[in-house]
Structures are given as C-alpha cells and as structure tokens.
N, C-alpha and C positions, 0 to 999 in steps of 0.2 A: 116925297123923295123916291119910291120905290118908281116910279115909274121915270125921273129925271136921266139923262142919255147921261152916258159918264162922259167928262168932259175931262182935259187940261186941268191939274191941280189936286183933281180928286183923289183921296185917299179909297185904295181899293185893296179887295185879299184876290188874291186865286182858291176861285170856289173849286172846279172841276179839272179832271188831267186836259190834256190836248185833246180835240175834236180827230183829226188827222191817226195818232196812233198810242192814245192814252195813257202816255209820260204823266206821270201825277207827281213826282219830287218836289214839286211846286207849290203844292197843295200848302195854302193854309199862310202863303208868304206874303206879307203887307206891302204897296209903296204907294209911293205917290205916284200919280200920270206926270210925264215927261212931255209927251208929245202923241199924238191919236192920226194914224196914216187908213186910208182905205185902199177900196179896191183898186181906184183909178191910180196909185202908184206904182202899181205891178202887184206882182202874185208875192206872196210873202213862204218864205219857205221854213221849214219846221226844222230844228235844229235836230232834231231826235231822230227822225224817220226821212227827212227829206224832201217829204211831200211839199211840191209850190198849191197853194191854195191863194183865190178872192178872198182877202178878208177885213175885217178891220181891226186894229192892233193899235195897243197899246206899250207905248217904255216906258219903262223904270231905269233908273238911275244908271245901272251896271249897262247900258245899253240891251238890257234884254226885253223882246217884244215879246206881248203875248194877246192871244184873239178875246176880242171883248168880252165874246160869248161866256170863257171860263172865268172873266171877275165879278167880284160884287162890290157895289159903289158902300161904302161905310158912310155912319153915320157924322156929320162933323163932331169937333167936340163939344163946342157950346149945345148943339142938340142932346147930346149925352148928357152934359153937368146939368141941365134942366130936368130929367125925368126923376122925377117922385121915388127913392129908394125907400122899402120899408125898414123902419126902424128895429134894429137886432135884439131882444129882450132876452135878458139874462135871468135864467129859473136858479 
C-alpha cells in the first residue's frame, strides 16, 4: 500500500501544512478523495497565501483542495481489523 498512488475514494489525513506557505490548521483532518485534478487543469491556487502552483489536488467533501504531497493514503478498514492486536493482561 505505501507505495499505491492515492486514488478516487481513498481515505486520507493531511500529513504536512501547505508546500506554498505552511498553513498547517489542517493538519491531522481525515476525508475521503472526492475527485484528483493535475497540473494540466491549470494552476491551483492556495487559499492561504495565494500562490497559483502546478499541482496535483485532491477534494474533500467541503469542496476543499489539497496538494497530494501533504496527504497520507490510510489504511482501509478491513486491512486494520486483520492485524494481530496483543492481548491486554490484567496483573
């Protein structure tokens, strides 16, 4: 998975602030992918600072875009309720 492109559908967090001018409020906010635009639809510009940048961008729901670069694709859940938790013992 770590290396799979984030697609349409994927559950992602915003790892890192903005590349452009390091708005971090964002930091740490889950959604789902909406829709994945690049650079050939034009320059995507930064709500924060203004800057138009090449990029590739991801939405969420609120219509808000964000550059790939600061997500991280999550794991699904079915891969989560699979992993072996240790069992809690009580002394």
């Amino acid at each position: 998975m770590k290396d799979e492109p984030i697609i349409v559908g994927d559950l992602v967090m915003v790892i890192k602030p903005t590349i452009c001018c390091g708005y971090g409020d964002l930091m740490g906010r889950p959604f789902t992918v909406l829709a994945i635009v690049g650079a050939e639809s034009g320059p995507s510009i930064c709500k924060q600072c203004g800057l138009a940048s090449s990029t590739v961008d991801a939405q969420e729901a609120d219509k808000r875009w964000h550059d790939i670069r600061t997500l991280k694709k999550m794991p699904p859940q079915t891969e989560l309720e699979s992993v072996d938790q240790p069992e809690e013992v009580c002394v």
